[in-house]
ZAGULO-963560 format. One record per residue (C-alpha): residue number from 1; x, y, z. Coordinates in pm, whole numbers, plus 50000, padded with zeros to 5 digits. Each point is the difference from the previous one (the first is absolute). Example, Ala and Ser with C-alpha at 12.3 -4.5 7.8 and 13.67 -1.06 7.14 Angstrom:
BEGIN
+-----+-------+-------+-------+
:   n :    px :    py :    pz :
+-----+-------+-------+-------+
:   1 : 51230 : 49550 : 50780 :
:   2 : 50137 : 50344 : 49934 :
+-----+-------+-------+-------+
END
This chain:
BEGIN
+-----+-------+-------+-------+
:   n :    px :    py :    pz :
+-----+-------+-------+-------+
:   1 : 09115 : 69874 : 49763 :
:   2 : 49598 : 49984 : 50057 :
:   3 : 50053 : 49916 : 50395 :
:   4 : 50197 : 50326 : 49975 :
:   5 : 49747 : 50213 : 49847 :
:   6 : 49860 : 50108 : 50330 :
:   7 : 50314 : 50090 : 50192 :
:   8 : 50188 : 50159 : 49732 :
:   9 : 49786 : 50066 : 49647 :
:  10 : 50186 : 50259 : 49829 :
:  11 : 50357 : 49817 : 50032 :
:  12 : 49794 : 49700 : 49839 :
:  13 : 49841 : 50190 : 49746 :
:  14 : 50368 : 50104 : 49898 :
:  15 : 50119 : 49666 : 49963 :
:  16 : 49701 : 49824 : 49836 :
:  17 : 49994 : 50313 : 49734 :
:  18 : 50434 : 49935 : 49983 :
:  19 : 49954 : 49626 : 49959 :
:  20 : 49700 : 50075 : 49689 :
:  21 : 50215 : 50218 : 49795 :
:  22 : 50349 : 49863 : 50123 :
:  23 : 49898 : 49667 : 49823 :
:  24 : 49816 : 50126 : 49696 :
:  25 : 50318 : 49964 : 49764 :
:  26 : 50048 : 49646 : 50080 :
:  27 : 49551 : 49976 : 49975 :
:  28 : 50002 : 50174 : 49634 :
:  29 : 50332 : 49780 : 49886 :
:  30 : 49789 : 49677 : 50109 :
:  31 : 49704 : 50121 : 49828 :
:  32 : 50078 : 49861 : 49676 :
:  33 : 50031 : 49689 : 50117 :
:  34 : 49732 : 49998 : 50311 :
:  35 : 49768 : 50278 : 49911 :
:  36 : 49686 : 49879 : 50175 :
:  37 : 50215 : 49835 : 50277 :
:  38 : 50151 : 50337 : 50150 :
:  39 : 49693 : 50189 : 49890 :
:  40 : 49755 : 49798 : 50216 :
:  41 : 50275 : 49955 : 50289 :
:  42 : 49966 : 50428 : 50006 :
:  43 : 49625 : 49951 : 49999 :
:  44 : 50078 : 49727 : 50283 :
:  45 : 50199 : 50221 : 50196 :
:  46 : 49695 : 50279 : 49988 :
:  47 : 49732 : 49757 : 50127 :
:  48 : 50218 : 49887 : 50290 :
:  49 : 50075 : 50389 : 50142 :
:  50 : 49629 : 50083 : 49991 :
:  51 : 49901 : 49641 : 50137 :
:  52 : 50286 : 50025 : 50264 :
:  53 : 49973 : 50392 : 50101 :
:  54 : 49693 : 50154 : 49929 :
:  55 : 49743 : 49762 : 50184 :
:  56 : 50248 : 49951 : 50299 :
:  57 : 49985 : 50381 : 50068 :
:  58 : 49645 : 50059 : 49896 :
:  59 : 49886 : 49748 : 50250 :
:  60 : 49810 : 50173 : 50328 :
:  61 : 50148 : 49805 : 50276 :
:  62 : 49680 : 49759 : 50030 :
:  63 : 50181 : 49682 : 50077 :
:  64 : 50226 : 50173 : 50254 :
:  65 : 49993 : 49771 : 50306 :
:  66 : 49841 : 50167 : 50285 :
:  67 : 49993 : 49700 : 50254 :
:  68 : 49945 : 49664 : 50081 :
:  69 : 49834 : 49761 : 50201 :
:  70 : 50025 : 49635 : 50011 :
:  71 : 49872 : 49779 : 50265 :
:  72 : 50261 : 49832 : 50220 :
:  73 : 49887 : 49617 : 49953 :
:  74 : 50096 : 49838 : 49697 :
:  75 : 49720 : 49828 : 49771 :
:  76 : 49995 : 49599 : 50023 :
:  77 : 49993 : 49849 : 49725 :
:  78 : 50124 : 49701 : 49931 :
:  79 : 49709 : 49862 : 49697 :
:  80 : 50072 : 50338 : 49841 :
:  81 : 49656 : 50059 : 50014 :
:  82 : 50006 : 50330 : 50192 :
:  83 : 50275 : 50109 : 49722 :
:  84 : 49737 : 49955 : 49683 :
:  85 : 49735 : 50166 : 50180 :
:  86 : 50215 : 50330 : 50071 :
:  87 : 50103 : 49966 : 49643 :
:  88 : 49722 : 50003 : 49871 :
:  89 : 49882 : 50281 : 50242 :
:  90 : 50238 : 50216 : 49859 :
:  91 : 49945 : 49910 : 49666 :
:  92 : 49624 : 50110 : 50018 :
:  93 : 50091 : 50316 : 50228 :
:  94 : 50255 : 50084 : 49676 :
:  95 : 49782 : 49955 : 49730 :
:  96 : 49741 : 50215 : 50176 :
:  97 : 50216 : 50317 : 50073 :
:  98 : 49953 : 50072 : 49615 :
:  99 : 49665 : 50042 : 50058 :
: 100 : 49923 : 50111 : 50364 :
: 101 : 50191 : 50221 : 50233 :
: 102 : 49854 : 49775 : 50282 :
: 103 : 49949 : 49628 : 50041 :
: 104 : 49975 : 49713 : 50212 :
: 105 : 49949 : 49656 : 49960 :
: 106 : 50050 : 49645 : 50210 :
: 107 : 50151 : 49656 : 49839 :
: 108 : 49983 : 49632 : 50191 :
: 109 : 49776 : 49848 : 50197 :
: 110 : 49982 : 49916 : 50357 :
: 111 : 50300 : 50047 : 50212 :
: 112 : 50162 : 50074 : 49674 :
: 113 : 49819 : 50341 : 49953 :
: 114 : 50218 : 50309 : 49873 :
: 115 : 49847 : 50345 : 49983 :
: 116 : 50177 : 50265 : 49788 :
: 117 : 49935 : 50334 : 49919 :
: 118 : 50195 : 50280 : 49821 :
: 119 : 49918 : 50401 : 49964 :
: 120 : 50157 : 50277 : 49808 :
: 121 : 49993 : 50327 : 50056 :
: 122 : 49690 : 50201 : 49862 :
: 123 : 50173 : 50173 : 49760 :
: 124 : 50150 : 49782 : 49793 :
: 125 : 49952 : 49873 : 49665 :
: 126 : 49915 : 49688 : 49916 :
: 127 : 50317 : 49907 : 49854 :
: 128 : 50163 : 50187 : 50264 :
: 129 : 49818 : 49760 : 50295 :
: 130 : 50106 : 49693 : 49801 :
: 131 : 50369 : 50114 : 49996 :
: 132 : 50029 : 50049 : 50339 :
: 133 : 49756 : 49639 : 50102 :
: 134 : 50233 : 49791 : 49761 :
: 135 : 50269 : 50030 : 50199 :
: 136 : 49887 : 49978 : 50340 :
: 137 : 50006 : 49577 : 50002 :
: 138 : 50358 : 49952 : 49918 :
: 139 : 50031 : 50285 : 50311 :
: 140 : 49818 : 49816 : 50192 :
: 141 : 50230 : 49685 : 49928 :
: 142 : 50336 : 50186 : 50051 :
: 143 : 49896 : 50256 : 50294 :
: 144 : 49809 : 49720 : 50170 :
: 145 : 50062 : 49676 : 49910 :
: 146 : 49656 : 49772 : 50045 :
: 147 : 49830 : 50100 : 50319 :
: 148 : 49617 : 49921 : 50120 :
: 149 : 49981 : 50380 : 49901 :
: 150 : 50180 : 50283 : 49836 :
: 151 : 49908 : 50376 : 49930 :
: 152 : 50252 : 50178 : 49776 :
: 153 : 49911 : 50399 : 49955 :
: 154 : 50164 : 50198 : 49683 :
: 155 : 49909 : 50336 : 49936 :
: 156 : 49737 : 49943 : 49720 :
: 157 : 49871 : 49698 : 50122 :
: 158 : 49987 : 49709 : 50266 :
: 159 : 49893 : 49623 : 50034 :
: 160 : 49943 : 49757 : 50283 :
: 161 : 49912 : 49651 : 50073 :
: 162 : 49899 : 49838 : 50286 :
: 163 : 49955 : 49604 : 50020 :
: 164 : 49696 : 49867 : 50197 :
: 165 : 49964 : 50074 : 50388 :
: 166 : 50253 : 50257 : 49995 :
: 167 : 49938 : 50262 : 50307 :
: 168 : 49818 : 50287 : 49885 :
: 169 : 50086 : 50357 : 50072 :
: 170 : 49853 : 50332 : 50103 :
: 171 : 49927 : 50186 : 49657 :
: 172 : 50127 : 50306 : 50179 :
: 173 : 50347 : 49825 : 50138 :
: 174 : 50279 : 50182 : 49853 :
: 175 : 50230 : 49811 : 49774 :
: 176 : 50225 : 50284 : 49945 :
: 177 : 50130 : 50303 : 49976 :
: 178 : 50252 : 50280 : 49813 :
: 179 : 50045 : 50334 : 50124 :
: 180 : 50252 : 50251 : 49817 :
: 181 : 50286 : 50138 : 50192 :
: 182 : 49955 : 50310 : 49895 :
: 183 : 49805 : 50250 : 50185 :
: 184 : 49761 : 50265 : 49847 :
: 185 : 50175 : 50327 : 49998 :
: 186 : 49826 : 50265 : 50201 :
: 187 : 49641 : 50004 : 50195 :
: 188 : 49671 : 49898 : 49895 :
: 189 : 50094 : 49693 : 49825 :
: 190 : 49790 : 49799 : 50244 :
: 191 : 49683 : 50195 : 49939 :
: 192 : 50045 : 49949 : 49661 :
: 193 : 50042 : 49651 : 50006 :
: 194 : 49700 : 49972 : 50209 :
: 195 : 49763 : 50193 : 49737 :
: 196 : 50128 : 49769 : 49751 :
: 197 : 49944 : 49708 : 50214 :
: 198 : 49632 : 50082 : 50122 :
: 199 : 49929 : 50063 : 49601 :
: 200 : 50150 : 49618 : 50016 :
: 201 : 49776 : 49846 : 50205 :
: 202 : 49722 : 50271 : 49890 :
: 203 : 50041 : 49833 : 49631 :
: 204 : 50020 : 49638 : 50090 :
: 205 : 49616 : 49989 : 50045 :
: 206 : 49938 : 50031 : 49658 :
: 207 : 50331 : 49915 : 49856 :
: 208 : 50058 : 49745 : 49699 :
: 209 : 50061 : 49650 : 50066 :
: 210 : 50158 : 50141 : 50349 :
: 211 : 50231 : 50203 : 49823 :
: 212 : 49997 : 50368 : 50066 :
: 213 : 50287 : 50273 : 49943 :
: 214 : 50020 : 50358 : 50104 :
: 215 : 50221 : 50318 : 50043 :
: 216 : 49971 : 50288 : 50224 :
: 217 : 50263 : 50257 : 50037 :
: 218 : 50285 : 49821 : 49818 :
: 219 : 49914 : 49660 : 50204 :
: 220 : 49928 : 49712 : 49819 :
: 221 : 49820 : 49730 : 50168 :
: 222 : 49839 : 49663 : 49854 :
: 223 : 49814 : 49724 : 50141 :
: 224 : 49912 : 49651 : 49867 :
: 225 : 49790 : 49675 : 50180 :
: 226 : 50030 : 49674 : 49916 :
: 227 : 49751 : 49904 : 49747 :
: 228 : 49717 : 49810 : 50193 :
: 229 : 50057 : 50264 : 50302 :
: 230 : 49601 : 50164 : 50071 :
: 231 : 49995 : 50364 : 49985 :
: 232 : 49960 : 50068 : 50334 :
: 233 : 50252 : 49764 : 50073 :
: 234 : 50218 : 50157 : 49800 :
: 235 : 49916 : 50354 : 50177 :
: 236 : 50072 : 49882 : 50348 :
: 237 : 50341 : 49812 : 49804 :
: 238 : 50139 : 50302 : 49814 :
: 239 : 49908 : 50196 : 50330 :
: 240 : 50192 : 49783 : 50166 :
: 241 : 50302 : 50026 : 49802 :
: 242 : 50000 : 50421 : 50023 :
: 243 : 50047 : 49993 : 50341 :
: 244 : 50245 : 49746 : 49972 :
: 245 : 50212 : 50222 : 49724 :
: 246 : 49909 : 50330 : 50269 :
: 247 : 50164 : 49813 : 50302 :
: 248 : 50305 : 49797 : 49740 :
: 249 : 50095 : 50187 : 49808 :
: 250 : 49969 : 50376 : 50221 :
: 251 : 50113 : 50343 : 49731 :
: 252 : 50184 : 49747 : 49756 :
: 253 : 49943 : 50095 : 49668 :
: 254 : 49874 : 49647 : 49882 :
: 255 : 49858 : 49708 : 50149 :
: 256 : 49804 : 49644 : 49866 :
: 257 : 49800 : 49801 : 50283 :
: 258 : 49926 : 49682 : 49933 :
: 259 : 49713 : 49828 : 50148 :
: 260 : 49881 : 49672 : 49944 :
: 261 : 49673 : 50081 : 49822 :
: 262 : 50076 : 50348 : 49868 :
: 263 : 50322 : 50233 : 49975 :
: 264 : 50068 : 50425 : 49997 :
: 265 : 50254 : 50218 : 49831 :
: 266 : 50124 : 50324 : 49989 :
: 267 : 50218 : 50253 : 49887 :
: 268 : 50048 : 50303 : 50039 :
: 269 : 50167 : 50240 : 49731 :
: 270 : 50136 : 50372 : 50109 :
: 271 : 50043 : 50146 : 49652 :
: 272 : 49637 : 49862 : 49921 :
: 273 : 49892 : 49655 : 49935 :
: 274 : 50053 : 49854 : 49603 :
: 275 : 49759 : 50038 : 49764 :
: 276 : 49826 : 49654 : 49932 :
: 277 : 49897 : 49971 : 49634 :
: 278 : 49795 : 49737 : 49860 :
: 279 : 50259 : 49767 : 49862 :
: 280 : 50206 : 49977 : 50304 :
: 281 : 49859 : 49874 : 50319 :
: 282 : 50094 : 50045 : 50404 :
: 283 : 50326 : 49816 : 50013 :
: 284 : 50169 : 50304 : 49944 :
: 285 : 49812 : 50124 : 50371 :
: 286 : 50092 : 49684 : 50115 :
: 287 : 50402 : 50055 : 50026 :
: 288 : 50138 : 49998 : 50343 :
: 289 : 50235 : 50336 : 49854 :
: 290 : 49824 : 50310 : 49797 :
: 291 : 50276 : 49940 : 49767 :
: 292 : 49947 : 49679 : 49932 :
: 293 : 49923 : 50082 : 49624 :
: 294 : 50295 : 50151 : 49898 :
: 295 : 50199 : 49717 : 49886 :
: 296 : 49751 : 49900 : 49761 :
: 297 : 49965 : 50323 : 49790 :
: 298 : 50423 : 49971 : 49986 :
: 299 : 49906 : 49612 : 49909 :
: 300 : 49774 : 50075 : 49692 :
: 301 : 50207 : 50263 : 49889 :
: 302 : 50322 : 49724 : 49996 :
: 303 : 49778 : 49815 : 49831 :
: 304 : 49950 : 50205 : 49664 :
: 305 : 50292 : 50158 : 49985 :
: 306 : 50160 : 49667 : 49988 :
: 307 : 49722 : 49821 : 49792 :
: 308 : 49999 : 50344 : 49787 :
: 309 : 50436 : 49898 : 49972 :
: 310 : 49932 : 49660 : 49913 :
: 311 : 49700 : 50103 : 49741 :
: 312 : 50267 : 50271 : 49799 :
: 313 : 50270 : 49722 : 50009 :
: 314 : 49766 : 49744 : 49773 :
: 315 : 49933 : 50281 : 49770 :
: 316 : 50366 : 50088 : 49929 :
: 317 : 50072 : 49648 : 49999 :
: 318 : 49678 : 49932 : 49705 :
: 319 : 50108 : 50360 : 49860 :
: 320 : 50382 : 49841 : 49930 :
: 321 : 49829 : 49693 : 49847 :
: 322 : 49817 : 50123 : 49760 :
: 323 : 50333 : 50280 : 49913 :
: 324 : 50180 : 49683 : 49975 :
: 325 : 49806 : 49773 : 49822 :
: 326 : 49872 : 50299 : 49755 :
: 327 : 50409 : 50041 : 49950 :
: 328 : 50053 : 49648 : 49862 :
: 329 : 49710 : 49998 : 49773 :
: 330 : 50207 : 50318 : 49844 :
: 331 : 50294 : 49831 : 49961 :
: 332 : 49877 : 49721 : 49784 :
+-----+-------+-------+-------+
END
């Protein structure tokens, strides 16, 4: 019923609110014999609907796979010594995202030399960061198996790895890129995303920890370098990328170009761009669709009603407890 929540809520709010009250006859009969038994299996049944349903649709989308990169050539290693390096690499790189939104570090020695590094995006939490990092090794693992390098990009966050005398890239080579397939309605879109584009690159200069976000004429744009990435480096990188999204991506309404050292975003919003308040951060901007957010104001609402249905179906059941137990006292 939970998997269902999101396709069809209301139908399962009926049933779980049938199957509550259907069975209380049968709960209040046992109670006599099982009162704390079918009173904490209630209290059991609340826990699991706000465990199951409320984080799963309050979540932003973070670890939503954007792409993937793994190295063709496999990783030797027959002494398994290649294996407890990376391990450990990822164990550090975990540990850290708790505390950092940027880090990078290198395990082994010699030819056995892995360098790691992950990043989140600037404006998430710390707890946020850490939930997205802790899940990018086992990624890793299943997208790529154990190559001499692998780069797997989710929305909130990415990590890499690169084993020693790996060929190094162009900080401005791009990895990838998504471009909506919707158009902007009407003219002057372009100009708009321009503006918002030039206060981009404009803001990067001065921007914190290379992370810089911006709006201009219901456009949304953001920009992010990779942590040890110089300032002007990071300039001539996010400049690189807006020229990129200009050509790309042409009067779609969204676009993210990824670069090796640095990455841009935008979109744009006819009816006016969201309001961002403090306790929320871009991801909503992020979303390839406008709409993106719908589902989870229906999700939250699914989630109280139903936790709210589950909540007055342990009071009746307590409420027919005490009637009953107050009933035999009486009668002696």
């Amino acid at each position: 019923m939970v998997m269902g929540l999101s396709k069809k809520p209301f139908l399962c709010i009926f049933l779980a609110i049938l199957a509550i009250f259907k069975n209380l006859p049968k709960m209040v009969m046992g109670l006599s014999k099982k009162p704390f038994f079918y009173i904490f299996s209630v209290y059991l049944v609340i826990l699991a609907i706000f465990k199951n349903v409320a984080p799963a649709e309050s979540a932003s989308g973070n670890t939503n796979l954007v792409y993937k990169g793994c190295a063709k050539q496999a990783l030797s290693d027959p002494s398994g010594v290649y294996s407890q390096a990376l391990s450990t690499l990822f164990g550090t790189l975990v540990s850290q995202s708790s505390k950092s939104k940027f880090y990078k570090t290198t395990t082994g020695t010699g030819q056995t030399t892995i360098t790691g590094l992950f990043q989140c995006r600037g404006d998430l939490s710390n707890i946020d960061c850490y939930n997205c990092v802790n899940g990018l090794p086992i990624l890793i693992d299943k997208l790529c198996g154990t190559p001499v390098a692998a780069r797997i990009q989710l929305l909130g966050c990415y990590m890499l790895y690169e084993v020693s005398g790996f060929p190094q890239i162009s900080g401005m080579e791009m990895l990838y890129k998504t471009c909506s397939g919707k158009n902007a309605p009407g003219s002057g879109f372009e100009e708009k995303r321009d503006t918002a584009f030039s206060t981009l690159e404009n803001g990067m200069s001065s921007a914190n920890n290379g992370f810089y976000t911006s709006n201009y004429e219901s456009v949304f744009v953001l920009g992010q370098c990779e942590g040890d990435v110089g300032s002007s480096d990071c300039g001539e990188c996010v400049k690189s990328a807006v020229q990129r999204a200009q050509v790309e991506c042409g009067s779609s309404i969204s676009g993210q170009i990824f670069l090796h050292k640095c990455f841009v975003s935008y979109n744009y919003y006819p009816n006016g761009a969201p309001t961002k308040s403090s306790s929320s951060s871009s991801s909503s901007y992020w979303s390839p669709s406008p709409s993106a957010g719908t589902g989870q104001n229906t999700g939250k609402t699914v989630a109280i009603i139903l936790g709210g249905a589950a909540g007055v179906g342990f009071l009746v059941i307590c409420m027919l407890f005490a009637r009953n137990q107050m009933k035999k006292h009486d009668d002696y």
